[in-house]
N, C-alpha and C positions, 0 to 999 in steps of 0.2 A: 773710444769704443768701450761699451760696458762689458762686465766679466762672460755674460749670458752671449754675446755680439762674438766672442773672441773664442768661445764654446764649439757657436755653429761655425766657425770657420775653421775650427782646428782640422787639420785631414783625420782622415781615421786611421787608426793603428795599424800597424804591419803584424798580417798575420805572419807566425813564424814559420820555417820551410826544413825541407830537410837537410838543408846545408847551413842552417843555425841549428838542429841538434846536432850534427855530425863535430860542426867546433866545438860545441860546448861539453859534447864526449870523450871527443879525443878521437874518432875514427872515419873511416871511408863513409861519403855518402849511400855510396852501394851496399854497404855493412847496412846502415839507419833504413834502407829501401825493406833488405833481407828480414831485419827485425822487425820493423811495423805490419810486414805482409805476411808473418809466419811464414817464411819461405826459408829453408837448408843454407847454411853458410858462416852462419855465425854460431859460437859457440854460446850456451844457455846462461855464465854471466856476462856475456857482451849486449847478449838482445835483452835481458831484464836492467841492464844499466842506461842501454838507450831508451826502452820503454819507459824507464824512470825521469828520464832528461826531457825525453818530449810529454812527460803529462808535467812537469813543472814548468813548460814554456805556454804549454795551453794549445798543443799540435792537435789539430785535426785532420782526418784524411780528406782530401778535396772530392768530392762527391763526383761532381764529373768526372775527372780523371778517371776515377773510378768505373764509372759505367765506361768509358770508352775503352778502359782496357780489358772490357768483359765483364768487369765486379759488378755487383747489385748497384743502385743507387742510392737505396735505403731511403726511398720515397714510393707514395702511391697517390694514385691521382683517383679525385672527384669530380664529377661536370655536374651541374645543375643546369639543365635547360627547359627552363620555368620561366614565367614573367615575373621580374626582380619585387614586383608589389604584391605579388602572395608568399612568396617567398619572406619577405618581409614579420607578415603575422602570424605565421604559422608554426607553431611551436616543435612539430613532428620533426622538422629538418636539426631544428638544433640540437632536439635530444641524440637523433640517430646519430651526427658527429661525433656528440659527445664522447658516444659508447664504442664509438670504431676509433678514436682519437685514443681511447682508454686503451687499446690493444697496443696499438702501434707505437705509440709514445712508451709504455713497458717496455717495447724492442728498440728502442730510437729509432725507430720510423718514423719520415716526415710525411705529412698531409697535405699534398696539393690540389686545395680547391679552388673552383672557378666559378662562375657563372657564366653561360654563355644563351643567347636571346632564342636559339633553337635547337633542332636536331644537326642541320646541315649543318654548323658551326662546332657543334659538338662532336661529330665523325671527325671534321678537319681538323680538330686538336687531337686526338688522339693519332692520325696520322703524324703530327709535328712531334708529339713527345715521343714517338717510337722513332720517327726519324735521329731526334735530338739525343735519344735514351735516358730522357727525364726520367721515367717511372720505371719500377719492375711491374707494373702492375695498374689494374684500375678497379673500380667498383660502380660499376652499371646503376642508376636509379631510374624509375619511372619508366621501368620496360612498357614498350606500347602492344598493340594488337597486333602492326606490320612493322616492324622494327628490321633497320637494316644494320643493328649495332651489333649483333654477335657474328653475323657475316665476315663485317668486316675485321672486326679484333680478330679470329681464327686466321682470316689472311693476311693478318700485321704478326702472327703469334704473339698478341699483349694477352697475358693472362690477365684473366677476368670474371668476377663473381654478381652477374646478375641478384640487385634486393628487391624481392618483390615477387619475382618470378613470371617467365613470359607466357607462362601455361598451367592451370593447375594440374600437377602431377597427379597422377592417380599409380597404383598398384603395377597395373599392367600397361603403362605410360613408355614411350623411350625414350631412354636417356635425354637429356635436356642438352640443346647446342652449346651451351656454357655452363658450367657451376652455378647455382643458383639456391639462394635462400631468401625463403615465398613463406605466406603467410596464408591462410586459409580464409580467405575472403567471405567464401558460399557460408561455410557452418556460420561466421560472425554474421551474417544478415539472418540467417537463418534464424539465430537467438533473438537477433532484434525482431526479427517478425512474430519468432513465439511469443515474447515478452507483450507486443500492442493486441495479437489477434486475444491473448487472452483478457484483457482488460474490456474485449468488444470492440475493437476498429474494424473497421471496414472500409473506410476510405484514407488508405494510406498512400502517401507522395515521396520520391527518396529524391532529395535533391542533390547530385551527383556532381562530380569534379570532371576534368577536364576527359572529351567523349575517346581519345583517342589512347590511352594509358588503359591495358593492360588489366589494371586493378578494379575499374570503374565499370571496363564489361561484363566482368566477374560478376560483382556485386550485381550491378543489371539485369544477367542473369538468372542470377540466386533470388533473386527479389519476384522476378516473371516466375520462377516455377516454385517457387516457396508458396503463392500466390493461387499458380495454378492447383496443386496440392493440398488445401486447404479451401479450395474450392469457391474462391474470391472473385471476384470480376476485376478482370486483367485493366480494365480500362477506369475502374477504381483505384486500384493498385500499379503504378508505374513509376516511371524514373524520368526526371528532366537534367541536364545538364548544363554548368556554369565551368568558368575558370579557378573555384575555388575561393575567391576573393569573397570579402564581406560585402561587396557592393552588389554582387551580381548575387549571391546569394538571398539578400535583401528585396532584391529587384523581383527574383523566383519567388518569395513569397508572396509577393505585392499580387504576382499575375494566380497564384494559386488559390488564396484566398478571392482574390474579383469574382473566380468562376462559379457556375449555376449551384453545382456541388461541391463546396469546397473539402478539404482533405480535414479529418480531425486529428490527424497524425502524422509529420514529417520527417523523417531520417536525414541529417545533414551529416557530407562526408567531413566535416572539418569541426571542429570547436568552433572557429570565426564565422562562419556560417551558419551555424546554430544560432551561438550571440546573436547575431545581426539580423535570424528570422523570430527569436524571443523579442528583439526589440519595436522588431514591426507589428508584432500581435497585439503590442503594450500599447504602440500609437493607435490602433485601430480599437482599444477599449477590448481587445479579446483575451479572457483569462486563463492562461496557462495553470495548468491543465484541462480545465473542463470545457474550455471551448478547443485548445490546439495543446495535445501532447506534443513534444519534440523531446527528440534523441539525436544526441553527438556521437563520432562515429569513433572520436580520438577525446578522450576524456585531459582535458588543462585542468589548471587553476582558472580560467576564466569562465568552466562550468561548474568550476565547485564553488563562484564569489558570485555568480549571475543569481540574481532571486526571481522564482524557487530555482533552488539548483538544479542542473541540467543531467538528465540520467544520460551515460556515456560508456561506451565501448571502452574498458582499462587494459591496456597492456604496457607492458616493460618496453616501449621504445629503443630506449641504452642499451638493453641486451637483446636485444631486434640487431642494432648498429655493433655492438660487440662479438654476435653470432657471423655478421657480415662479416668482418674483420678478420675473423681467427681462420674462415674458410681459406681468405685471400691467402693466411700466410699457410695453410695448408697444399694449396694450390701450387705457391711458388717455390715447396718444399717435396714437389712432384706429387701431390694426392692425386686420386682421380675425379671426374665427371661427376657430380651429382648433386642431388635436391634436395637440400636441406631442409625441412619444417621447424617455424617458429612457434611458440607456446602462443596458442588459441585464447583470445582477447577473453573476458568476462562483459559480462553487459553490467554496468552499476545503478543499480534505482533507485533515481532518485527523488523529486516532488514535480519534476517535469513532466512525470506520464502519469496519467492517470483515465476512470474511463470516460470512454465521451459521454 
C-alpha cells in the first residue's frame, strides 16, 4: 500500500476531553468543568493552569454540548432558496457572504449555509435547527411579497434579521415583524430612470428577476410611477420578469427586441443579464449604445470587461452582508426591533448609455 493509501486510512485524531486536561493538571474533572466555563470553585491560579493545559492540548468546547446546556452555539445559519444555476453566476451572493463571514469569523462565529430548492424546504430546516439548537440565530434572504418566514421564526423564537427588507420602511411605517436591513430599491430605479429619461428614452423595458421577491415589486413599482411622473406612456415603460439566469434573460431580449416598438433602453436586474442582453444586440448587428442603452442593476467585473462597458448600479455589497451581520449580533445581544437602511447605490456611467 502507498504512503498516500495508508494516509486515508489512518482514523483521525482523538480530540482531547476533559479528563485528558484534568491528568495532565493534576486535578478534578469537575475542577477542568469550573475553569473552562468561568464558573466559582476554583481558585484563580488553578483555572489559569488548566486554561493553560487545555490550550497546549488544542481543547475545544464541543458546540453541541453547548447549545444543549443552554450556551450559544456560536453559529448562524443561511438558507438560500434560489435555483442552484443562478445562483451559480451571480456574483451578489458571494460578495454578501463574504462581508457577513467578515463579522462573524472576528467573533468565531460559524457560518452555516445551505442551499435549499424552495421556500417549503427552507421553513423545514429552520424548524430542524431550532429543534436540533444548531443556530443562535438566522439571516433571512430574498424576503418575498407573501412570505410566511417571519411568522414562523417569531413562533420558533429563532432570532432573525431579514436582508432586503419585506416592506419599504417609511417615517411613519410600524415596526417591521423582524429586524431588517433593506436597501432603498424605489430611489435606485429612480436614478436609473433620471439618468435614460435625460439622454431622451422614451421607450424603456426593466427586465426584472424572479416576480415573487419583495425586491422586484419595489423596483416594478418605482419604475410604474417614476414613469407615471415624468409623464411617460406606462405601456412604453414597463417591467417583464425572468429567473435571473442569463438564459432567460437573453430569451427577454430576443422577445423585446421582435416587437412593433422596440425598447431603446433596458434596465437588467443582474450583471448576468445584462451580459447576456449586450450579447444578443451584438448578434442582431445592434450597436450598443445608439441603437439599445443598457444598464446593470449590480455593477461586476463583467460590466467593467464587457465592451463598451456596462453603466451599473455600484454599491458596497460586503458592507450590505457586514451591516447584516452586526444587526444579527445585535439582536442576540438583546437590541430591539428595527430597520436598518443600507448606503443608496450610485448609478456609474458608463459607454453603455447613451441617447437614442
Amino acid at each position: 500500500m502507498t504512503a498516500s493509501g495508508e494516509a486515508a486510512r489512518r482514523p483521525p485524531a482523538r480530540r482531547p476531553t476533559i479528563k485528558d486536561i484534568a491528568r495532565r493538571a493534576g486535578v478534578s474533572e469537575s475542577a477542568v468543568s469550573f475553569a473552562l466555563n468561568g464558573r466559582p470553585g476554583v481558585s484563580d491560579r488553578t483555572r489559569t493552569r488548566i486554561r493553560r493545559v487545555a490550550q497546549e492540548l488544542g481543547w475545544q468546547a464541543n458546540s453541541a454540548a453547548r447549545a444543549l446546556s443552554g450556551d450559544r452555539a456560536d453559529c448562524i445559519g443561511l438558507v438560500l432558496a434560489r435555483p442552484a444555476r443562478t445562483l451559480g453566476v451571480e456574483s451578489f451572493f458571494l460578495q454578501l457572504v463574504s462581508g457577513i463571514q467578515e463579522v462573524f469569523s472576528a467573533h468565531r462565529t460559524a457560518l452555516l449555509l445551505q442551499v435549499v430548492p424552495d421556500l417549503a424546504a427552507e421553513c423545514a430546516l429552520y424548524r430542524r435547527w431550532w429543534a436540533e439548537r444548531r443556530v443562535d440565530g438566522v439571516l433571512v434572504v430574498n424576503p418575498r411579497t407573501e412570505d410566511p418566514r417571519p411568522r414562523l421564526l417569531g413562533s420558533l423564537g429563532l432570532p432573525a434579521v431579514v436582508v432586503g427588507g419585506l416592506a419599504t420602511p417609511g417615517p411613519d411605517s410600524a415596526p417591521p415583524p423582524l429586524p431588517t436591513v433593506w436597501a432603498d430599491d424605489a430611489k435606485a430605479m429612480a436614478r436609473i430612470l433620471d439618468h435614460l429619461h435625460g439622454l431622451g428614452h422614451r421607450r424603456i423595458v426593466h427586465v426584472a428577476g424572479l416576480p415573487e421577491l419583495a425586491h422586484t415589486a419595489r423596483r416594478i413599482r418605482s419604475l410604474r410611477s417614476e414613469a407615471a411622473r415624468r409623464g411617460l406612456d406606462t405601456r412604453q415603460v414597463r417591467s417583464v420578469t425572468t429567473d435571473y439566469s442569463d438564459a432567460e434573460g437573453a430569451e427577454a431580449t430576443r422577445r423585446l427586441l421582435d416587437t412593433a416598438e422596440p425598447p431603446t433602453a433596458i434596465i437588467y436586474d443582474n450583471d448576468v443579464m445584462a451580459v447576456a442582453g449586450a450579447s444578443v444586440a451584438a448578434e442582431r448587428g445592434i450597436p450598443v449604445p445608439r441603437g439599445l442603452s443598457i444598464v446593470a442593476w449590480d455593477d461586476s467585473p463583467l460590466c467593467r470587461v464587457t465592451h463598451p462597458r456596462l453603466t451599473a448600479l455600484v454599491r458596497d455589497t460586503a458592507a450590505f452582508g457586514r451591516l447584516a451581520a452586526q444587526e444579527l449580533r445585535a439582536v442576540l445581544d438583546g437590541g430591539p426591533v428595527r430597520a436598518v437602511q443600507g448606503e443608496l447605490p450610485h448609478l456609474e456611467e458608463r459607454e453603455s448609455t447613451g441617447a437614442p
